[in-house]
C-alpha positions in Angstrom: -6.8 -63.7 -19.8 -6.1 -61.9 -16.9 -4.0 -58.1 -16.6 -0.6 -59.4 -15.9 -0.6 -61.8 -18.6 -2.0 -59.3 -21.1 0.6 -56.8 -19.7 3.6 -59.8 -19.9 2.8 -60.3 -23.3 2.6 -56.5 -24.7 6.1 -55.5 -23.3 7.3 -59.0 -24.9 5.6 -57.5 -28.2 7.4 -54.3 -28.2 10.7 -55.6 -27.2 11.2 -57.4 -30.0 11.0 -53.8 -32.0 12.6 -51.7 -29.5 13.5 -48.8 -32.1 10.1 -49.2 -34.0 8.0 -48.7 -30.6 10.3 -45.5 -29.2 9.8 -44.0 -33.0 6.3 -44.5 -32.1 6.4 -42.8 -28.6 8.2 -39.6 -30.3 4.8 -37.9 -31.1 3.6 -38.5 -27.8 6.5 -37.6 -26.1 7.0 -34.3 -28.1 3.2 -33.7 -27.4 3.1 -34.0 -23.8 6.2 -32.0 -23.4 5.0 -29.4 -25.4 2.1 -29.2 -23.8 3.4 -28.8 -20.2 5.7 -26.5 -21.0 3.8 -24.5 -23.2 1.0 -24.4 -19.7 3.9 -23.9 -17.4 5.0 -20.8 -19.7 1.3 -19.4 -19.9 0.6 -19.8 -16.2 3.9 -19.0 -15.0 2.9 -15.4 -16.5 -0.6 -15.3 -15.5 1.1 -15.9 -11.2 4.1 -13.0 -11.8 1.2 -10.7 -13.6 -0.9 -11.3 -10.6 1.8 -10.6 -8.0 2.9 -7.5 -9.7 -0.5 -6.3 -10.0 -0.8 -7.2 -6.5 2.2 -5.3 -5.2 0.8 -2.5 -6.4 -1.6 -2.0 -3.8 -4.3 -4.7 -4.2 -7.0 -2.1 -2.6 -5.5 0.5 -4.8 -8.6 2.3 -7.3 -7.5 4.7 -9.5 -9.8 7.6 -10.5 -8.6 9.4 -14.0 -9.9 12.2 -16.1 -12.2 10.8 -18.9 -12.5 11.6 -22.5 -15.3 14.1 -23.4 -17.0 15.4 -26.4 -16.2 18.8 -27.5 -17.5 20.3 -30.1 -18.9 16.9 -31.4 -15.6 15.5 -31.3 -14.2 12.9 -28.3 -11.2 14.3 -26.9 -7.8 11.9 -25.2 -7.9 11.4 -21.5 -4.9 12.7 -21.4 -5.9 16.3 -23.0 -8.9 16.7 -20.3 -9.0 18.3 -17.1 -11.8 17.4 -14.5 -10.2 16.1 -11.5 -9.5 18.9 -9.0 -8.6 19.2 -5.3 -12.1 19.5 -4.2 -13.1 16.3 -5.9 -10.2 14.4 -2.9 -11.7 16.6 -0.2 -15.3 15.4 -1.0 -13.8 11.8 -0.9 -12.0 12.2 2.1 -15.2 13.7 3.8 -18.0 11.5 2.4 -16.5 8.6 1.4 -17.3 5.1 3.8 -15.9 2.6 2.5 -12.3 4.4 1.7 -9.6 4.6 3.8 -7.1 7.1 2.1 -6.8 9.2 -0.7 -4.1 11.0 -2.3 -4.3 13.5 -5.3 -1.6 12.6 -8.1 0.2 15.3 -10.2 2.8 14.3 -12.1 5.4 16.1 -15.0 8.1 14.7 -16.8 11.2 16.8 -17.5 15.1 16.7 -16.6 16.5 15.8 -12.8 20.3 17.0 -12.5 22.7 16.9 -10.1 26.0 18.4 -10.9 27.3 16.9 -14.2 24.5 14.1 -13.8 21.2 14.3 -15.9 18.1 12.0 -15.9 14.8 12.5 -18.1 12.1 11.1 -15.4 8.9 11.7 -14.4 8.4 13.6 -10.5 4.9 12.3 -8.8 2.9 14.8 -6.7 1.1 12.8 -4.0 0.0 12.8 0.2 1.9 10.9 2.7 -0.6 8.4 2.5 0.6 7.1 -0.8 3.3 5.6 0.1 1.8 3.5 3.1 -1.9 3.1 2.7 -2.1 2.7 -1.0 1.4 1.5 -2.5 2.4 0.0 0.3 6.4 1.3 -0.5 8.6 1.6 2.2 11.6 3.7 2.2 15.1 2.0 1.7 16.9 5.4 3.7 15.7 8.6 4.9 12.3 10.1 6.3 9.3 10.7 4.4 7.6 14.1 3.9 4.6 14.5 6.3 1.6 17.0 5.5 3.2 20.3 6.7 5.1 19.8 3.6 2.5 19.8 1.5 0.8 22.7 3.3 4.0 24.7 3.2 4.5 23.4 -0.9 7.8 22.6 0.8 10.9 21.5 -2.0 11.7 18.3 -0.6 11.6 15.3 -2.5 12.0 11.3 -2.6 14.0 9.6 -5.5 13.5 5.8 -6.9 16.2 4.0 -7.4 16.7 4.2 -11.3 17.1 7.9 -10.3 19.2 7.0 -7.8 21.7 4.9 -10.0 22.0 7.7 -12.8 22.5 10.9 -10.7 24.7 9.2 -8.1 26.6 6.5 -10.3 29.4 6.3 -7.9 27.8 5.4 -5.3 27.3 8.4 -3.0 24.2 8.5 -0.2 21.3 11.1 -1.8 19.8 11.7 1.3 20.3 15.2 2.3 21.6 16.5 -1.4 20.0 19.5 -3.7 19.0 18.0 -7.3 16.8 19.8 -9.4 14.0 19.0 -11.6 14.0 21.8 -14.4 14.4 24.9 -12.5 13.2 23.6 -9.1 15.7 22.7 -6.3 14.2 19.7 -4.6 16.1 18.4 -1.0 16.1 14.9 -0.9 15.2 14.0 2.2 14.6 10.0 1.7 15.0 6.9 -0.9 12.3 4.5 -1.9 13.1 0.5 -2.1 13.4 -0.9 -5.2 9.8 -1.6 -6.9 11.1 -3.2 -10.7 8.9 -3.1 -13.5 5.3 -3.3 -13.5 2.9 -5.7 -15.3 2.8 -2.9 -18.1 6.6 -2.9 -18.7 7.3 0.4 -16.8 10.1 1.0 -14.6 8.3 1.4 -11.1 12.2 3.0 -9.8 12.0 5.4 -12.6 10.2 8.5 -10.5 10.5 11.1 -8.1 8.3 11.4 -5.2 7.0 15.0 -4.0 4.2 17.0 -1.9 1.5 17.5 -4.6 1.4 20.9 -3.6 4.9 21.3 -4.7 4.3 19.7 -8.4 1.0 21.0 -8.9 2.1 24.8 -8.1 5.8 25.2 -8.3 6.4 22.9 -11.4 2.6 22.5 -13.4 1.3 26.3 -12.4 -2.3 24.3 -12.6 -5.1 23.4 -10.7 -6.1 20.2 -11.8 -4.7 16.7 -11.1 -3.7 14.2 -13.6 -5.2 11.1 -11.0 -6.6 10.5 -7.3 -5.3 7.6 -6.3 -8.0 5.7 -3.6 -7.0 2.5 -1.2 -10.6 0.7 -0.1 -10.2 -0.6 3.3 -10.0 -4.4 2.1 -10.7 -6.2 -1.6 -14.3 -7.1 -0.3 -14.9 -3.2 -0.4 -13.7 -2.7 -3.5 -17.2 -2.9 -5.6 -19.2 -0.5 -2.7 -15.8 1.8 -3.1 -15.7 2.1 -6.8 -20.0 2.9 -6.7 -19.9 5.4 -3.8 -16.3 7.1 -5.9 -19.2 7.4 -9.0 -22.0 8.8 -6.8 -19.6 11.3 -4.7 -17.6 12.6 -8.0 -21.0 13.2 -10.0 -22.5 15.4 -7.6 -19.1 17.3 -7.0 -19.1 17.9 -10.9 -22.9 18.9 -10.9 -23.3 16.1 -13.5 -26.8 15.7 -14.2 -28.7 11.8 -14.6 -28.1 12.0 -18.6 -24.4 13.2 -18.6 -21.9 10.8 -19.1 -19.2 10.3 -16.4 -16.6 12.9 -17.7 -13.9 10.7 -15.3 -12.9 7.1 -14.7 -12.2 4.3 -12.0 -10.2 1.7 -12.6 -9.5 -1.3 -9.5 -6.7 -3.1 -9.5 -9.1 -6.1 -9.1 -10.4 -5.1 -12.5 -6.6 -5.2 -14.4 -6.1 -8.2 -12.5 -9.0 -10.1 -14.1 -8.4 -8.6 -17.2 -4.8 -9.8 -17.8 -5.4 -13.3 -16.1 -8.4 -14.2 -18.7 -5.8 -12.7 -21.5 -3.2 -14.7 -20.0 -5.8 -17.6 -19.8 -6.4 -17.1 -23.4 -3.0 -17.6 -24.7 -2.5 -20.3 -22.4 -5.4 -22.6 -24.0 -4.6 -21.6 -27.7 -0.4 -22.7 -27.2 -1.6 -25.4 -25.1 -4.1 -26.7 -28.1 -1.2 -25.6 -30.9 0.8 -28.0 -29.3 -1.9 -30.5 -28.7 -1.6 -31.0 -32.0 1.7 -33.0 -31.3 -0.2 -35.6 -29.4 -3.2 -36.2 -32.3 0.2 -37.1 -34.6 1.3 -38.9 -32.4 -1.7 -40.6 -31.9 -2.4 -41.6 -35.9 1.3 -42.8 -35.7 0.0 -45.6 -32.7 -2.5 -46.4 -35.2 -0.2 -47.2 -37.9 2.2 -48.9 -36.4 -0.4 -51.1 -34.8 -1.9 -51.7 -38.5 1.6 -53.1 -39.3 2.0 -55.1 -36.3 -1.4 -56.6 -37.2 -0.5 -57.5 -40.4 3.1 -59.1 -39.4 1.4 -61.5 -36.7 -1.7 -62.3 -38.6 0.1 -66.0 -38.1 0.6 -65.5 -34.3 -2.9 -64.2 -34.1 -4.5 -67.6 -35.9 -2.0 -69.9 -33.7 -3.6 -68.1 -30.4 -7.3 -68.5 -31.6 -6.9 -72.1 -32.7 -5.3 -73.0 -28.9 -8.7 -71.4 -27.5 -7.9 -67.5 -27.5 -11.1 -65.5 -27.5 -11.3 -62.3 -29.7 -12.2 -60.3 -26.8 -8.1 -62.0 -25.5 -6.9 -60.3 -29.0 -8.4 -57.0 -28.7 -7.3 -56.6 -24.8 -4.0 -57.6 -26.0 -3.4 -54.8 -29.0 -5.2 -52.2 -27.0 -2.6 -52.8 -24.0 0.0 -52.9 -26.7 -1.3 -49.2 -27.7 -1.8 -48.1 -24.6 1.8 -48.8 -23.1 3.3 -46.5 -26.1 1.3 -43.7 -25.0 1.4 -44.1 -21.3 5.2 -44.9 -21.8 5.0 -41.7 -24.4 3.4 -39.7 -21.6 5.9 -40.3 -18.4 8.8 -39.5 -20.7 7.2 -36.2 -22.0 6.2 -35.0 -18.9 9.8 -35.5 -17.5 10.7 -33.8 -20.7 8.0 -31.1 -20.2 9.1 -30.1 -16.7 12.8 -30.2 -17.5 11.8 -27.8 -20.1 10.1 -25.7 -18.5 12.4 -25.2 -15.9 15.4 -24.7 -18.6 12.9 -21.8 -20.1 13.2 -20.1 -16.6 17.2 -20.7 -15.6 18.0 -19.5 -19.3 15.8 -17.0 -20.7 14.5 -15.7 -17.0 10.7 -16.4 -17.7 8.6 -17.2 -15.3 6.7 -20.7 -15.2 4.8 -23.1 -13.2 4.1 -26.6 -13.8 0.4 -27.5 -12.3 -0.3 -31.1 -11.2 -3.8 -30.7 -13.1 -1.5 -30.5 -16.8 0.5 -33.5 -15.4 -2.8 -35.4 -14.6 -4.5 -34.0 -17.8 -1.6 -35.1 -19.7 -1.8 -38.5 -18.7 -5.4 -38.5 -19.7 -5.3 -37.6 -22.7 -2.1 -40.3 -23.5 -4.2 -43.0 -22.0 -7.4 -42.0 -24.0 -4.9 -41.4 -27.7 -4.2 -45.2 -26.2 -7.7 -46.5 -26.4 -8.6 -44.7 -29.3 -6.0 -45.0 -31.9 -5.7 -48.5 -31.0 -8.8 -49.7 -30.5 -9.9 -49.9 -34.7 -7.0 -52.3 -34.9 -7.1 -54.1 -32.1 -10.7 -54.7 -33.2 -9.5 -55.9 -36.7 -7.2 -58.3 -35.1 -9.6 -59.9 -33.2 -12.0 -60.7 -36.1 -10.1 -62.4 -38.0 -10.5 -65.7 -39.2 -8.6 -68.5 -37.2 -7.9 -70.7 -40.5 -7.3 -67.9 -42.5 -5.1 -66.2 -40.7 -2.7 -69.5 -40.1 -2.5 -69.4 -43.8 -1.1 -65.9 -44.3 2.4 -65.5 -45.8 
């Protein structure tokens, strides 16, 4: 019997139960859908985590203070101070395979301007923050240039979160006094609009300043909270972050058994480590809802139990005209696999409408793969063969005369 006839003959079989064979489909549908949209959901996230990461400054290594032991007892980052001017000259001197650096003070406290208030966070960093390592250009205004962090000059850039809660009505900053506690800070320029990062913070949320005008004016310190480092291009990155260890460890007279008392983070490095969390989620929703399918799967086998047992009759009349039980098994296992290829088209419609629903509605990003459409199919035409197959198998052992006697 060749494919067309066995293919004639299966659609015949499951239009004469129309209802019984879509109920059947449900778990395969659900499944598939499910699963695409739970991928689309999970890689969706993985892409926007990426980008933001990305837009960051994908060159962009960040050196920090590091926890220490004091007195037997590890202190928090945030509590130690290592990182110090001369640590950025000694990278801007010795380092090869960096190509700029920028020390990073930073205090949070109150910017006003006349009855307007903001709680924020001002960001003491080079000129070379902004276009070597964040790459953020300004939406208005001029930047401050390196005179004005010679000269600890009070000028200042705002974000735009800033920006909308000091000037709600509208009016142009650029060229008006706020002030960040007691400090009168010109602002000479506004930065574009960044939104949040991966992390949930509001990039906008922050004032940009000279270093020298945080670090002395506002801080009254010495030390730096970060240095912030740009490589000169991701294939750098590695040989940047082990000549940043090297330089840093003899400027701090470290010796071979000390422990690095600082840290350096690459971007490259929170990249991979939010894409395999990402990737993580993404297989354990993708096998929750994989669950769907081996339901639906066990409900193929079922029904094709009952549809056994109803046409034992028609099964006996076939083999006693010269059917072959190899003609009775093809036949059932086409029947079984139609439902779940038939299943699978419709949840994978289902699946991508869903998915883009989950984006128009609640604003979360997703993208559909072709390898979770082809994967889906797959796996339908594999629940096919293998759900069916046990009893297609029994159909085509039974016994000619016996099964023309069945009531």
């Amino acid at each position: 019997m060749n494919f067309f006839n066995l293919l004639r003959i299966a659609l015949r079989a499951l239009q004469r139960n129309k209802l019984r064979a879509f109920l059947t489909m449900l778990g395969i549908i659900i499944g598939v859908a499910s699963v695409i949209a739970m991928v689309a959901i999970g890689q969706g996230s993985k892409q926007s985590i990426q980008q933001q990461l990305s837009g960051m400054g994908s060159n962009m290594i960040i050196i920090r203070p590091n926890s220490n032991i004091s007195a037997g007892a590890r202190l928090d980052a945030t509590s130690v101070q290592t990182l110090t001017l001369d640590d950025v000259k000694a990278l801007q001197k010795q380092a090869a395979h960096l190509s700029a650096v920028t020390p990073l003070a930073s205090a949070k406290g109150q910017a006003i301007y006349g009855n307007n208030n903001w709680p924020t966070t001002i960001q003491g960093v080079n000129p070379e923050y902004l276009d070597s390592i964040r790459q953020w250009p300004l939406q208005d205004g001029i930047e401050f240039t390196d005179r004005d962090v010679q000269s600890q000059n009070k000028v200042c850039l705002l974000g735009q979160t800033v920006i909308t809660n000091l000037f709600p009505n509208g009016e142009n900053p650029v060229g008006k006094y706020i002030r960040f506690g007691k400090v009168p800070l010109l602002v000479i320029g506004t930065l574009t609009a960044k939104g949040e990062s991966a992390f949930g913070q509001d990039q906008d949320d922050v004032i940009l300043s000279p270093f020298t005008t945080v670090q002395r004016r506002i801080l009254s310190t010495i030390y730096l909270q970060n240095i912030y480092a740009s490589a000169i291009d991701e294939n750098s990155t590695t040989a940047a972050t082990d000549e940043i260890s090297q330089i840093l460890r003899t400027s701090h007279r470290l010796k071979p058994t000390d422990e690095d008392d600082f840290a350096v983070r690459t971007m490259q490095e929170l990249i991979n480590t939010f894409s395999s969390t990402s990737q993580l989620l993404t297989v354990l929703l993708a096998v929750i809802s994989g669950i769907s399918l081996l339901v639906g799967g066990i409900g193929i086998m079922n029904i094709m139990y009952v549809s056994v047992t109803e046409r034992t009759k028609e099964i006996g009349l076939r083999m006693s005209i010269g059917a072959r039980g190899i003609d009775i098994l093809l036949q059932f296992l086409t029947e079984a696999i139609l439902i779940s290829i038939t299943g699978g088209i419709i949840g994978v419609i289902l699946g991508i409408t869903s998915a883009k629903l989950v984006t128009v509605f609640l604003s979360w990003p997703t993208l559909v793969t072709e390898y979770s459409i082809l994967l889906s199919f797959l796996v339908c035409f594999i629940t096919g063969v293998f759900f069916g197959y046990y009893p297609a198998q029994k159909a085509s052992r039974l016994d000619p005369i016996e099964a023309l006697r069945y009531e």
